[in-house]
C-alpha positions, 0 to 999 in steps of 0.5 A: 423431561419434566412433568409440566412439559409431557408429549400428548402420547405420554398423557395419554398413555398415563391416562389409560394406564390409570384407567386400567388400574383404578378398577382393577385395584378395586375389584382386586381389593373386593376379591381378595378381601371377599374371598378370605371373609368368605373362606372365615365364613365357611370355617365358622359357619356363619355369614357376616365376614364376607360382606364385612370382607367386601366393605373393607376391600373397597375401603383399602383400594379406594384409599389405595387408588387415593394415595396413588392418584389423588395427590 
């Protein structure tokens, strides 16, 4: 079946599919990338990789979630 012509069910499942997946991409991507510029942090002893950590997570889920669903 061709994507122009998709039953309702099937939209909709996509959308909620979607729904799911964005913010768990984002909070995924602040996790992990969080985490490890919290993990520099404690062996270094400083405090600046973990909200660099952050910043770049969202960055990368946000272009991420872009090339996923925003063609």
């Amino acid at each position: 079946m061709s994507e122009d012509k998709l039953r309702p069910e099937e939209d909709a499942q996509g959308f909620a599919s979607a729904a799911w997946s964005i913010p768990s991409t984002l909070l995924a991507g602040m996790a992990i990338y969080g985490g490890a510029g919290w993990l520099l942090d404690r062996w270094l002893d400083t405090s600046a990789f973990f909200p660099i950590g952050v910043v770049v997570g969202v960055v990368l889920a946000v272009y991420l979630v872009y090339r996923k669903y925003g063609r």
